[in-house]
C-alpha positions as CSV (number, residue, x, y, z in Angstrom):
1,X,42.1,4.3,-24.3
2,X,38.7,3.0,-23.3
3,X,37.0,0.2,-21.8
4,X,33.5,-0.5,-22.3
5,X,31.5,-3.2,-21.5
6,X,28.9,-4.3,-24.3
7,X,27.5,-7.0,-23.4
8,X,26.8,-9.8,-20.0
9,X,26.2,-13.0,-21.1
10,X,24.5,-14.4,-17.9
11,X,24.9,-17.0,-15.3
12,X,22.6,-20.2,-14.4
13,X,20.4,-19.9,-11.8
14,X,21.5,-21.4,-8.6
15,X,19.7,-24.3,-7.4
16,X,19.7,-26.7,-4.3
17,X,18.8,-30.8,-4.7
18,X,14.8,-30.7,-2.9
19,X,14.8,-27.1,-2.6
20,X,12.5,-24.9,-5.5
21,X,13.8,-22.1,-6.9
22,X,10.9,-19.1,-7.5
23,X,11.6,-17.4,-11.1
24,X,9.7,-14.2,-12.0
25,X,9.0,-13.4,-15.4
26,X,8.0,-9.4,-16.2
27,X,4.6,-8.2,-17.2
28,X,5.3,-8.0,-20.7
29,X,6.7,-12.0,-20.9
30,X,9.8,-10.5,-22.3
31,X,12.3,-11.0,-19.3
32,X,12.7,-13.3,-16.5
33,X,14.5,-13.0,-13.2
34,X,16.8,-15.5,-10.8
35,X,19.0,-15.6,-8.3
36,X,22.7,-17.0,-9.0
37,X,25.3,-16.6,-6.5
38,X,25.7,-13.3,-5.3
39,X,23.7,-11.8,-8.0
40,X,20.2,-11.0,-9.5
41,X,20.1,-11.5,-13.0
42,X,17.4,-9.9,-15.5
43,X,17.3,-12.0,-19.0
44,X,16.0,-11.8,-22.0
45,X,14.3,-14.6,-23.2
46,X,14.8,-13.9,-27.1
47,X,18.0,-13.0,-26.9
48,X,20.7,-14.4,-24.6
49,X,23.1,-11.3,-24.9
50,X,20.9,-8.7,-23.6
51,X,21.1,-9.3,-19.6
52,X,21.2,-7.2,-16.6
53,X,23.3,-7.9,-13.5
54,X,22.7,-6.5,-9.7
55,X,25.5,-7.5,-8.2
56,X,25.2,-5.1,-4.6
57,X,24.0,-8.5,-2.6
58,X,26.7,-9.5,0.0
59,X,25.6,-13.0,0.5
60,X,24.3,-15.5,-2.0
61,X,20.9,-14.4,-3.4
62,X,17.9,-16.2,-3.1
63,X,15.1,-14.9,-4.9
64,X,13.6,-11.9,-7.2
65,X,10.8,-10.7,-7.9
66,X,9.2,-8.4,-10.6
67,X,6.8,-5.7,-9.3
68,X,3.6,-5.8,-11.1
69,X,4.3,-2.4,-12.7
70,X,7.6,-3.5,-13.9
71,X,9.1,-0.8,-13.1
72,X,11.2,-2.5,-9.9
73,X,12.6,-5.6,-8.7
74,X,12.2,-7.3,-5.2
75,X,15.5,-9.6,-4.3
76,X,16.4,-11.3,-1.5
77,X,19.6,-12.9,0.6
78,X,20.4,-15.7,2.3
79,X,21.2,-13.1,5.5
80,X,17.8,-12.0,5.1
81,X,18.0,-8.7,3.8
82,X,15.5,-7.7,1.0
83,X,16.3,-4.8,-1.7
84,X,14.2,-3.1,-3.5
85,X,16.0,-1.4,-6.7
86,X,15.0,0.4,-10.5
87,X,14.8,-2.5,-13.1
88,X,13.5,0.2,-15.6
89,X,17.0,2.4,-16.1
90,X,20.5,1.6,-15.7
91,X,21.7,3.3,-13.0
92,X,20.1,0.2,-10.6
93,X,18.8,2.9,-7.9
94,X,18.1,1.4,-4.6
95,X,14.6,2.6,-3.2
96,X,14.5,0.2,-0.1
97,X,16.9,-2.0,1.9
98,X,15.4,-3.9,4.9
99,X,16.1,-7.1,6.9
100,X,12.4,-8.8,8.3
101,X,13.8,-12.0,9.2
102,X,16.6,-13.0,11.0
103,X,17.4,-15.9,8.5
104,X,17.7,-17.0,4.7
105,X,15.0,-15.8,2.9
106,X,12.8,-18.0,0.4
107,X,10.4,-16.1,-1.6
108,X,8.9,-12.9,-2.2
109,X,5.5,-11.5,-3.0
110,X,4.2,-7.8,-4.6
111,X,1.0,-7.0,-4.3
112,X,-1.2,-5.8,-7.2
113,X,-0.6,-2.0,-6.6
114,X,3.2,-2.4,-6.1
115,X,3.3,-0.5,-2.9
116,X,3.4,-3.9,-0.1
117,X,5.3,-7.1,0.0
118,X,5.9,-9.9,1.5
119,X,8.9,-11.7,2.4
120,X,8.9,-15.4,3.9
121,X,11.9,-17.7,4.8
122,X,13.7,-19.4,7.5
123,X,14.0,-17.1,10.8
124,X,15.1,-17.3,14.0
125,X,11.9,-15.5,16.0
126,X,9.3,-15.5,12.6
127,X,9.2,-17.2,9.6
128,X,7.9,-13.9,7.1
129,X,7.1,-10.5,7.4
130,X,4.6,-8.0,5.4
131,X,5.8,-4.1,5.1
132,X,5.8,-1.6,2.4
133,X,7.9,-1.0,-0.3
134,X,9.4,2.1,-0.1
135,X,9.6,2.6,3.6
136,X,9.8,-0.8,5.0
137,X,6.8,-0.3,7.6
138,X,5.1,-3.3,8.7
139,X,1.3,-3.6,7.2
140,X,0.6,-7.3,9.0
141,X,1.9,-10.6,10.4
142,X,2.5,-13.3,8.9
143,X,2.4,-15.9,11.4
144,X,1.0,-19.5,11.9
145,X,4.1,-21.9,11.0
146,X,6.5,-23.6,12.6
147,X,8.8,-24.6,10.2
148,X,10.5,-22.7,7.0
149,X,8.3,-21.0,4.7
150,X,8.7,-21.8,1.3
151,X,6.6,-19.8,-0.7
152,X,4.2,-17.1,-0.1
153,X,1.4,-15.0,-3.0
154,X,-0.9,-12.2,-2.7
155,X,-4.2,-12.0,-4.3
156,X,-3.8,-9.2,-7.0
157,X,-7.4,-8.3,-6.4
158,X,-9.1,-6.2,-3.6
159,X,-9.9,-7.9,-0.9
160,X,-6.5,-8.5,-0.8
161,X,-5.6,-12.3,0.6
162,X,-2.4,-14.1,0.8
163,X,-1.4,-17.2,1.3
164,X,2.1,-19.3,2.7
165,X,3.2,-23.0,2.5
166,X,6.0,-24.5,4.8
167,X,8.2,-27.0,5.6
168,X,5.5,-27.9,8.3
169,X,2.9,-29.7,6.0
170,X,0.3,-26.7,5.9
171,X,-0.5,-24.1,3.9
172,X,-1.9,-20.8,5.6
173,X,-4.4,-18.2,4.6
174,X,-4.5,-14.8,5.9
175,X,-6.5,-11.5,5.0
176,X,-5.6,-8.0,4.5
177,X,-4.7,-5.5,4.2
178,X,-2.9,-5.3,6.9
179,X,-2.3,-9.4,6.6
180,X,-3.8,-11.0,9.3
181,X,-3.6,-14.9,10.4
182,X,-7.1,-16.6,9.2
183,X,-6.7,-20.0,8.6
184,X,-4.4,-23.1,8.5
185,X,-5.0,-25.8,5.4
186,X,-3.8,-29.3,6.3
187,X,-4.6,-30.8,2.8
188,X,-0.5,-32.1,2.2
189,X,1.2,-34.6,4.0
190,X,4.8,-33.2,3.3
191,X,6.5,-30.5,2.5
192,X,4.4,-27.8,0.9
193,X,6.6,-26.3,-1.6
194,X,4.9,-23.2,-3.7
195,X,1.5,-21.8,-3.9
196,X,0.2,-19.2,-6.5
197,X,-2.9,-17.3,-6.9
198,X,-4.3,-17.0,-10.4
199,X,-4.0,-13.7,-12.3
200,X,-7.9,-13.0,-11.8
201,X,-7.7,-14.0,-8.3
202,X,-10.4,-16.7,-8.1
203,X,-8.3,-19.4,-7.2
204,X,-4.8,-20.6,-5.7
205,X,-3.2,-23.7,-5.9
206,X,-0.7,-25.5,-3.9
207,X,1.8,-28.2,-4.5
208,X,4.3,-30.4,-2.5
209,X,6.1,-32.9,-1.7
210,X,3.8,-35.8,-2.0
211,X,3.0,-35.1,-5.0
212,X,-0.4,-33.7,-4.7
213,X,-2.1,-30.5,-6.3
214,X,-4.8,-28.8,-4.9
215,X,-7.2,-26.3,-6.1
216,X,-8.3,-23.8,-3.4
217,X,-10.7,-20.7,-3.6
218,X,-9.2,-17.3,-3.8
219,X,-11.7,-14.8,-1.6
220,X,-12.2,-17.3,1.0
221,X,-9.3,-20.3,1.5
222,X,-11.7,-23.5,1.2
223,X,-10.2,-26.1,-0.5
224,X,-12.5,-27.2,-4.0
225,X,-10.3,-30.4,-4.8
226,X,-7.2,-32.5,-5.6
227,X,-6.3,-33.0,-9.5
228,X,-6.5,-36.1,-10.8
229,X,-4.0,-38.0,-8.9
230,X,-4.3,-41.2,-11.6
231,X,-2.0,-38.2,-14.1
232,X,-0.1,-36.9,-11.5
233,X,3.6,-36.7,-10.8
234,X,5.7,-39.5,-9.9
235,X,8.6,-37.4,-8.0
236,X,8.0,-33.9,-5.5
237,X,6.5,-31.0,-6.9
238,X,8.5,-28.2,-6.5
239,X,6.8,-24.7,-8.3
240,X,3.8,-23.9,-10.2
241,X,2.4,-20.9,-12.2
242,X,-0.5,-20.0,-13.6
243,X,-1.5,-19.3,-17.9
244,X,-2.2,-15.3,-18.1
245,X,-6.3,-16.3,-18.7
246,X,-6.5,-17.9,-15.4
247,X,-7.4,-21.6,-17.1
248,X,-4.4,-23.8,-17.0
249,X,-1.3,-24.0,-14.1
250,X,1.7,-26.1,-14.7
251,X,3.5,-27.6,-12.7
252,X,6.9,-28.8,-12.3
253,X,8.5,-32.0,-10.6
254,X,11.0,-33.9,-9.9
255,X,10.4,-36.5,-12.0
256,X,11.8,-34.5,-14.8
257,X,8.2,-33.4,-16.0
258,X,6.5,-30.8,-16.5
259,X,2.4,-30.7,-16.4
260,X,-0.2,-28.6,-17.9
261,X,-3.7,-28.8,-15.6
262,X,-7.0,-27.5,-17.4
263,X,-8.7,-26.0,-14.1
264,X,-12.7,-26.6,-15.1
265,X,-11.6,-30.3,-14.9
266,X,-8.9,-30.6,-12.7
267,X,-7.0,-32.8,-15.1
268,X,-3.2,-32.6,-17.0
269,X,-4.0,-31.7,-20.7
270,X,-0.3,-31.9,-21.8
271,X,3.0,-33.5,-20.0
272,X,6.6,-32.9,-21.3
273,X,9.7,-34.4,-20.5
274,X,13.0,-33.6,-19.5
275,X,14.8,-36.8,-19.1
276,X,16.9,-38.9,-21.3
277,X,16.1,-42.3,-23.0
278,X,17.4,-43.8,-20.1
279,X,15.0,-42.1,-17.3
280,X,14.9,-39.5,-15.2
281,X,18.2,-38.4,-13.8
282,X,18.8,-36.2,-11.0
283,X,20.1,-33.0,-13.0
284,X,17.0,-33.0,-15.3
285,X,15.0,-32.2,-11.9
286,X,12.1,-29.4,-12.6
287,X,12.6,-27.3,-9.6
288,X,11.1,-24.3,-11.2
289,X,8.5,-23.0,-13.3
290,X,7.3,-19.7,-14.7
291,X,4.3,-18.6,-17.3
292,X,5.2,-15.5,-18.8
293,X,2.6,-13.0,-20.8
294,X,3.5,-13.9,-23.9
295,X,2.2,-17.5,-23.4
296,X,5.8,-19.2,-23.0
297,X,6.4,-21.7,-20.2
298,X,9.6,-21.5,-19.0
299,X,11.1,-24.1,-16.7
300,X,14.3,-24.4,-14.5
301,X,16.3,-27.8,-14.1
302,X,18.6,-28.5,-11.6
303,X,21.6,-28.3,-13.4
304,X,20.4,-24.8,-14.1
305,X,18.8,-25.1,-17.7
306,X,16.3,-23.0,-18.4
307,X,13.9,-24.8,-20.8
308,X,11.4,-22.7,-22.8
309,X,8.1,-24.1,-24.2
310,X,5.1,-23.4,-25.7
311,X,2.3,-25.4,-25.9
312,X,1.5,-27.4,-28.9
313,X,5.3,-28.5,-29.1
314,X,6.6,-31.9,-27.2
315,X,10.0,-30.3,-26.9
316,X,11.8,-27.2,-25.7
317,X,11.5,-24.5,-28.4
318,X,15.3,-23.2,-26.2
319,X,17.5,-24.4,-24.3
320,X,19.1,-21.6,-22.0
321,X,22.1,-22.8,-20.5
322,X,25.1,-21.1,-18.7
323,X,27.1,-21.8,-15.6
324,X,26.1,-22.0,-12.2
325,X,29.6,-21.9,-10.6
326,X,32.5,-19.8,-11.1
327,X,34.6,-19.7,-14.3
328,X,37.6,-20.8,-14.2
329,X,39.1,-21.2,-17.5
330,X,39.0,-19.5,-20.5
331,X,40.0,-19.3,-24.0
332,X,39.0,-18.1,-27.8
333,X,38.6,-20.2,-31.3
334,X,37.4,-18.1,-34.5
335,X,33.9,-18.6,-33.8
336,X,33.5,-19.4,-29.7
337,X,34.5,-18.5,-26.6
338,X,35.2,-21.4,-24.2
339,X,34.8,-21.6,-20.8
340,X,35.2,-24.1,-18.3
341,X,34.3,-24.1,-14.4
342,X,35.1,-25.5,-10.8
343,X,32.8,-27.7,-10.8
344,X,33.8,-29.2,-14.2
345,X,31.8,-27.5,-16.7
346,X,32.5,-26.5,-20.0
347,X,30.3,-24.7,-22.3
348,X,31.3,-23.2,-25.9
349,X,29.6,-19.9,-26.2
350,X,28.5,-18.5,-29.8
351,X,30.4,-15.6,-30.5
352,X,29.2,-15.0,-34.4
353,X,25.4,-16.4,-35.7
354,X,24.0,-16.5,-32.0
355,X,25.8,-14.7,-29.8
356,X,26.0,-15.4,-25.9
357,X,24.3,-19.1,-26.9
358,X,26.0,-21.2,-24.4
359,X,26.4,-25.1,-26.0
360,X,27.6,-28.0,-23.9
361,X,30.5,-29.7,-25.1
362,X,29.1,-33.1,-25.2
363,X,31.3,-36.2,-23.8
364,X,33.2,-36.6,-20.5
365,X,34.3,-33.8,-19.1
366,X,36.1,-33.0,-16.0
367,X,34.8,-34.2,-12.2
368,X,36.5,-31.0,-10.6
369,X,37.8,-27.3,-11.4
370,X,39.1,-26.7,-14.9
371,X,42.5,-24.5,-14.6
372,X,43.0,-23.5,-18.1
373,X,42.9,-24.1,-21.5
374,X,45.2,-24.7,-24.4
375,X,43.8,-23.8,-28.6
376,X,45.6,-26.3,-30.7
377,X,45.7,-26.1,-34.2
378,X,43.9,-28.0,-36.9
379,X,40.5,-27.1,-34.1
380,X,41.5,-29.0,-31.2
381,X,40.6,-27.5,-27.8
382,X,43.2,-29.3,-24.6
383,X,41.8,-28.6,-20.8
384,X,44.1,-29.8,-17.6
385,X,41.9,-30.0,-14.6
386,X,42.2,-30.8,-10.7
387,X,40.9,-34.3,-11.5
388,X,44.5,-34.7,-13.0
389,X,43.4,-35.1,-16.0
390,X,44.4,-33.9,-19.8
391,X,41.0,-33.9,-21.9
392,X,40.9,-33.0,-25.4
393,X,37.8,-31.8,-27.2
394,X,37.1,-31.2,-30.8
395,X,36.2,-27.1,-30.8
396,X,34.5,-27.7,-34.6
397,X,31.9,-30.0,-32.8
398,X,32.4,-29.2,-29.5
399,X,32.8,-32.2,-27.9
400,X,35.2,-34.1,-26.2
401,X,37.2,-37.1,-28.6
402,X,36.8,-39.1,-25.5
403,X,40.9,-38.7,-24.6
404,X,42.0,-38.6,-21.2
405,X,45.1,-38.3,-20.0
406,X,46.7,-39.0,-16.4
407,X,48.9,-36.6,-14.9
408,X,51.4,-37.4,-12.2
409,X,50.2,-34.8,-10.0
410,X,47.7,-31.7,-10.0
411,X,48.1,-29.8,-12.8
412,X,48.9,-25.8,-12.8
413,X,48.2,-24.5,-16.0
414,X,49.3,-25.4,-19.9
415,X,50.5,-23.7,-22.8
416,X,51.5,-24.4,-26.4
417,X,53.9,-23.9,-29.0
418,X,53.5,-25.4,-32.3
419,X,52.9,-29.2,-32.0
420,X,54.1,-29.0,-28.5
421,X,51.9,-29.0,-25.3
422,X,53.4,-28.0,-21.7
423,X,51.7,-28.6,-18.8
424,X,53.2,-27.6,-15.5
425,X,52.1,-30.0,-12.5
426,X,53.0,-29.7,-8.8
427,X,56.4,-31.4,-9.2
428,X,57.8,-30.0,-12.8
429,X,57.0,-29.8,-16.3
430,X,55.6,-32.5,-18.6
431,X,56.0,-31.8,-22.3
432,X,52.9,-33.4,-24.7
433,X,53.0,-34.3,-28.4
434,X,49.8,-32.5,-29.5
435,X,49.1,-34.8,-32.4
436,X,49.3,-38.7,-30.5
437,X,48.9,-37.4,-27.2
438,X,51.9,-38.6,-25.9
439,X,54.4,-37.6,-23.3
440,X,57.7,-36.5,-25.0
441,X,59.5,-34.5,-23.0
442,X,59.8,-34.3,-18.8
443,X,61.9,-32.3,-16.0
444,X,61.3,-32.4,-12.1
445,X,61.9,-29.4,-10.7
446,X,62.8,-28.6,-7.2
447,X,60.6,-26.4,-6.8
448,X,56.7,-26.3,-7.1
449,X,55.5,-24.7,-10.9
450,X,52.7,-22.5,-10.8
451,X,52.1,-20.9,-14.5
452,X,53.7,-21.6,-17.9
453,X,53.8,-19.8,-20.5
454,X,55.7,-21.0,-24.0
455,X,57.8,-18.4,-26.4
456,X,55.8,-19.3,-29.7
457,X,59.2,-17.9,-31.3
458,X,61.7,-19.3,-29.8
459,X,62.7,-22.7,-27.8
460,X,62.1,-20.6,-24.5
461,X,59.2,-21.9,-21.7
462,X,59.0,-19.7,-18.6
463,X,58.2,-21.3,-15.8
464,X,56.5,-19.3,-12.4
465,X,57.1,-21.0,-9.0
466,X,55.3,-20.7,-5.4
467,X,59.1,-19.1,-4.6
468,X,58.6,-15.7,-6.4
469,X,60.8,-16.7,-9.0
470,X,60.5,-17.1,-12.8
471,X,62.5,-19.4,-14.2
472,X,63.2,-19.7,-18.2
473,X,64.1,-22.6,-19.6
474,X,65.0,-23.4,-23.4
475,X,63.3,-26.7,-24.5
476,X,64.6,-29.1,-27.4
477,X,64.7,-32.5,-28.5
478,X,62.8,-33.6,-25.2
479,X,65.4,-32.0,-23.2
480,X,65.5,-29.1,-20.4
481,X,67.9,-26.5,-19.8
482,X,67.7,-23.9,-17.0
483,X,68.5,-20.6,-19.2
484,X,68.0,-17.6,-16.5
485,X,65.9,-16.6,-13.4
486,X,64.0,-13.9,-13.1
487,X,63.3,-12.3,-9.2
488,X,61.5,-9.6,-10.0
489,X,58.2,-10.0,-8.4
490,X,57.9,-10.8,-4.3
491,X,54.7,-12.8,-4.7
492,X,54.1,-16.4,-5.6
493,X,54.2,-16.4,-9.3
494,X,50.2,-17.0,-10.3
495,X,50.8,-16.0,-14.3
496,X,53.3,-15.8,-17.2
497,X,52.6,-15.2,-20.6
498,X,54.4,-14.4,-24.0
499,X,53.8,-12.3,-26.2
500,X,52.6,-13.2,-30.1
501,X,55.7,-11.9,-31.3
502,X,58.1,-13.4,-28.8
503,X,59.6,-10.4,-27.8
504,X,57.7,-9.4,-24.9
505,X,57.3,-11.4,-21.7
506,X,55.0,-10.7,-18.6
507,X,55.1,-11.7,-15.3
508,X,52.1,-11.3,-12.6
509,X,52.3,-12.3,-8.8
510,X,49.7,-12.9,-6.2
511,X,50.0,-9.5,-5.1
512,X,48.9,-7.8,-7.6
513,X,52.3,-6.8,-9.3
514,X,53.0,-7.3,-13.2
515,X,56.7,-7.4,-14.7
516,X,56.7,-6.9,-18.0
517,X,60.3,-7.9,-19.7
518,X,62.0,-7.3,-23.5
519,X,63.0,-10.9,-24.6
520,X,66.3,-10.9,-26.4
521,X,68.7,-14.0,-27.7
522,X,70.4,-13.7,-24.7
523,X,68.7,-11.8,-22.0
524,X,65.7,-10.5,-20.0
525,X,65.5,-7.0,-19.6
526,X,62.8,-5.3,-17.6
527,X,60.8,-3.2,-19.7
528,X,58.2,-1.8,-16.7
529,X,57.2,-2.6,-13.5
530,X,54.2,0.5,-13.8
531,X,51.5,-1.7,-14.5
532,X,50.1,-1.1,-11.0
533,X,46.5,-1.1,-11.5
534,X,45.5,-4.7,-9.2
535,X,46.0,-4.9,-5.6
536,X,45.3,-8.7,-5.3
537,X,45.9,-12.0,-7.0
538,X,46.4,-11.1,-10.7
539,X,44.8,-14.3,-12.2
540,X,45.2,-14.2,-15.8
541,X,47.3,-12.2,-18.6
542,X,46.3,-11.8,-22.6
543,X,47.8,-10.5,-25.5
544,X,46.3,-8.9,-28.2
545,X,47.6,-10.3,-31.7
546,X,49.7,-7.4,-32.5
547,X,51.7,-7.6,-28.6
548,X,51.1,-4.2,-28.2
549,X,48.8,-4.5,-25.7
550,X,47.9,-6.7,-22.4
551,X,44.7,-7.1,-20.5
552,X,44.7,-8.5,-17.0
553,X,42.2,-9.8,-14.7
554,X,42.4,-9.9,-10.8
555,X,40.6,-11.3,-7.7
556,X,40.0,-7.3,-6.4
557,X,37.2,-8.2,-9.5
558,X,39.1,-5.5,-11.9
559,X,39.6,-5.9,-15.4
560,X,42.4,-3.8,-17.2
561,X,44.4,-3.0,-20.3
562,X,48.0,-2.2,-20.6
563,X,49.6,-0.9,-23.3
564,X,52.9,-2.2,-24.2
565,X,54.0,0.8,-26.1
566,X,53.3,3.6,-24.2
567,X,53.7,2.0,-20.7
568,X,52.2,4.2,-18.6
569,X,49.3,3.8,-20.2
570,X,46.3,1.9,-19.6
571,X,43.1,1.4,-18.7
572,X,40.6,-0.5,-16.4
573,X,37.4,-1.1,-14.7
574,X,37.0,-2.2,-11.2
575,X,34.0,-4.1,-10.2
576,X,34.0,-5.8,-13.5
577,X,33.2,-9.1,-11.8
578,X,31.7,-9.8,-8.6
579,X,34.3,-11.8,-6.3
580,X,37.0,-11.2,-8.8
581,X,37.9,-11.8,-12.4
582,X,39.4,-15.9,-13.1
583,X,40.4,-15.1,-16.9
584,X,40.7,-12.8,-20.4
585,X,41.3,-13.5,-23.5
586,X,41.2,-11.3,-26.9
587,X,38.8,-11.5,-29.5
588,X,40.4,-12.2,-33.3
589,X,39.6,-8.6,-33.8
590,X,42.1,-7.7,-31.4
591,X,39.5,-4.7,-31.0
592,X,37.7,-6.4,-27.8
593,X,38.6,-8.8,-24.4
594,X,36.3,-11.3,-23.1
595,X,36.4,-11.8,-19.1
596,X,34.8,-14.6,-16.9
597,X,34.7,-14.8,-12.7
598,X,33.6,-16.2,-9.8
599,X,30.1,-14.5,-10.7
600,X,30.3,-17.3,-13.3
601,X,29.4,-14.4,-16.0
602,X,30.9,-14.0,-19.7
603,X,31.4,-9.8,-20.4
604,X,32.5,-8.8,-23.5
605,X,34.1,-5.3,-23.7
606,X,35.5,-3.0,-26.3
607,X,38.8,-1.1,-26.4
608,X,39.2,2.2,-27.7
């Protein structure tokens, strides 16, 4: 067997209330780069199934950049390290690591010949550095500030300039190369929170805080003028970027608009809108902004939307979206992939016309981490969450029928078995009728469940505790009867599942070990205990249609496949998800496995 990953279907950008998030787009407008979590995602803008991951960042990233020959990407930690790495192959090959700050870095900038940058953030002794590229060698200082940096440019022209804004009101203008301290603007009265030099290099602008925008000249640092305040933004500007002919910025805001600026007049020529009929609300934030080369505006809200426009049209020509947390849940209906994470999101992802398209599903969803999913039929979609709540969602429209149900206590995971929905909570079982939504069935057990996982064959529900044991039970006309106990594993129990067929039954632990027992009339008989491929928390188990194979996901971030026939024989892939893997699940094809983590990523992969 083989295991081969075909496509990433990427995560949200991260993004902090009042901070701005700096996107890159390439020099051919065809990608654009973000930070999100530990990782630096590449991403096509045409089609949402063709994206790169780095994922060698120890500590949550904060920015990238694309070099202006495109042939290498600038990213940035919260620890302060920078690496420079090969966007143009696969192989990811780092040319440079270095750390010039001692603190969280907030933005980077290339120069025109892709030899210097520089990177500007929070430190401890400096707030930004200037060195090369490939040997990390210091070509400046950047000094002047006494508060974070929040953005920094270089003039892609020669004489080279650059310029900084900060956290300390003022923007600051240096020469080069090497970069050299020349002058401090006081022209905001906040926080200055991006500035940008236009591709010819005549001009940079600045924006903040107070809502202000001002037009600066490029060789020399004076300031020409403010925009026309009388259009301006209502809310704190947070990025702004420049058309590819040097004419027009935009600019985004908090006041869920963006703004296009003509520069020969110094006034906005087109506003959209990113808020609903009711007003601006805080996740339609703009806190970032890119114009790529191909003349499409791309913006970034807050909760992680990337909008795409083009000018001419009031709307969004796309809507990007993703998560921005880690998955949590996960499950499959003929035409989607659904996910859900801890923060309470669920998106449906297109798995057929559009693949990779993330859509919300629309209605109230869940206020805290979604622990699993259950696929009803007749299209209904059933999530349990640490709310303690039962929510049901229509998967045909993706949306949520506006059901909620209260669970005793926090619920641990749900399965299903014909018309029947069990859902194991901290203090036993609770049994569901799947049509009204109604409890019909309940045991308290004296011990605390952990995983369930009902025989779709048979009257059987296997139940994993926190005391290492499985425990089957047979279920029937709302009653509960202890059956057997399995002890196999020495590990909190973390998953059980059935196989289609009923016959096969595995156990994992949160050590890494899976059981994997024959299920007779009358007895459970271990089949293999070989399936040693995790060493940590085994998070999820998923059967192909057929039961003759099982792929499992870990927190030691592995993915694998098992095959229930041959049991010494499997497959897997470590690194598969940065942080660990939360969930798999089979496509209808039963030819390839879908897997979701803490990266908050959706991998498809094909077995062989």
């Amino acid at each position: 067997m083989s295991l081969t990953r075909v496509s990433t279907w990427a995560a949200s950008p991260s993004t902090t209330r009042a901070q701005p998030v700096h996107l890159s787009a390439d020099p051919k407008g065809e990608r654009i780069a973000y930070a999100s979590n530990k990782s630096i995602f590449l991403r096509s803008l045409t089609n949402p199934a063709e994206s790169i991951q780095y994922d060698q960042h120890t500590h949550p990233t904060t920015v990238a950049k694309f070099s202006p020959s495109g042939f290498y990407i600038a990213s940035a930690d919260a620890s302060g390290t920078v690496r420079v790495w090969d966007c143009a192959g696969t192989d990811q090959i780092l040319k440079l690591e270095t750390k010039p700050i001692a603190g969280s870095l907030k933005d980077l900038a290339w120069d025109s010949e892709s030899k210097r940058l520089i990177a500007v953030g929070d430190g401890k002794e400096r707030f930004g550095a200037a060195f090369t590229a490939d040997s990390g060698n210091s070509v400046g200082e950047i000094s002047g500030h006494s508060s974070v940096v929040n953005a920094v440019s270089i003039r892609q022209q020669r004489p080279f300039r650059a310029v900084t804004a900060s956290d300390d009101t003022c923007v600051v203008f240096y020469t080069g190369v090497p970069f050299r301290y020349s002058k401090t603007i006081r022209t905001h009265g906040r926080f200055v929170y991006d500035v940008a030099f236009s591709p010819d290099g005549e001009y940079f602008v600045s924006v903040g805080a107070d809502a202000k925008v001002f037009l600066y000249s490029g060789k020399e640092g004076d300031v020409i003028g403010e925009f026309d305040p009388s259009e301006g933004h209502k809310g704190s500007i947070f990025a702004v970027s420049w058309s590819p002919d040097s004419k027009f910025v935009v600019t985004a805001s908090a006041d869920a608009t963006l703004k296009v600026w003509d520069i020969s007049s110094q006034k906005c020529v087109e506003t959209w809108s990113l808020s609903n009929d009711d007003g601006p609300s805080v996740p339609d934030q703009q806190v970032g902004v890119v114009w790529t080369a191909k003349n499409e505006i791309v913006s970034l809200s807050l909760c992680g939307d990337l909008n795409v426009f083009t000018r001419g049209n009031t709307k969004p020509t796309k809507i990007v979206k993703g998560h921005q947390k880690g998955i949590t849940a996960l499950t499959a209906t003929e035409d989607a992939v659904w996910t859900g994470s801890y923060d309470g999101v669920i998106r449906s992802w297109d798995v057929k016309e559009k693949e990779g398209e993330a859509r919300e599903v629309e209605g109230e969803t869940h206020t805290n981490q979604v622990v699993e999913f259950a696929r009803i039929d007749g299209g209904k979609v059933w999530s349990v969450g640490w709310d303690d709540t039962i929510r049901i969602a229509d998967a045909g429209v993706r949306s949520f029928d506006g059901s909620v149900i209260k669970t005793d206590s926090q619920p641990r995971g749900v399965s299903r078995r014909g018309e029947e929905v069990f859902v194991a909570v901290v203090v036993g079982v609770v049994v569901y009728d799947a049509a009204k939504g109604e409890k019909v069935g309940e045991v308290k057990t004296g011990y605390e469940p952990t995983a369930i996982s009902a025989n779709p064959e048979s009257e059987e529900v296997a139940v994993g505790g926190a005391d290492n044991v499985v425990r089957v039970y047979t279920y029937k006309a709302g009653k509960f009867e202890e059956k057997t106990t399995l002890t196999g594993n020495r590990a909190p129990i973390t998953v059980c599942a059935y196989s289609p067929s009923g016959t096969l039954l595995a156990t994992a632990d949160s050590g890494g070990k899976i059981i994997l027992y024959t299920v007779s009339s009358s007895t459970y008989e271990i089949k293999t205990t070989r399936w040693q491929f995790h060493n940590a928390r085994i998070t999820s188990l998923a059967w192909n249609a057929s039961s003759t194979k099982c792929a499992s996901g870990s927190l030691d971030t592995g993915v694998c496949v098992f095959d229930t026939e041959k049991v010494g024989k499997w497959v897997g892939v470590r690194g598969a998800h940065k942080d660990g893997c939360a969930g798999v699940v089979w496509s209808s094809n039963g030819e390839e496995i879908v897997s979701v983590g803490a990266d908050a990523t959706v991998k498809r992969w094909v077995v062989q």
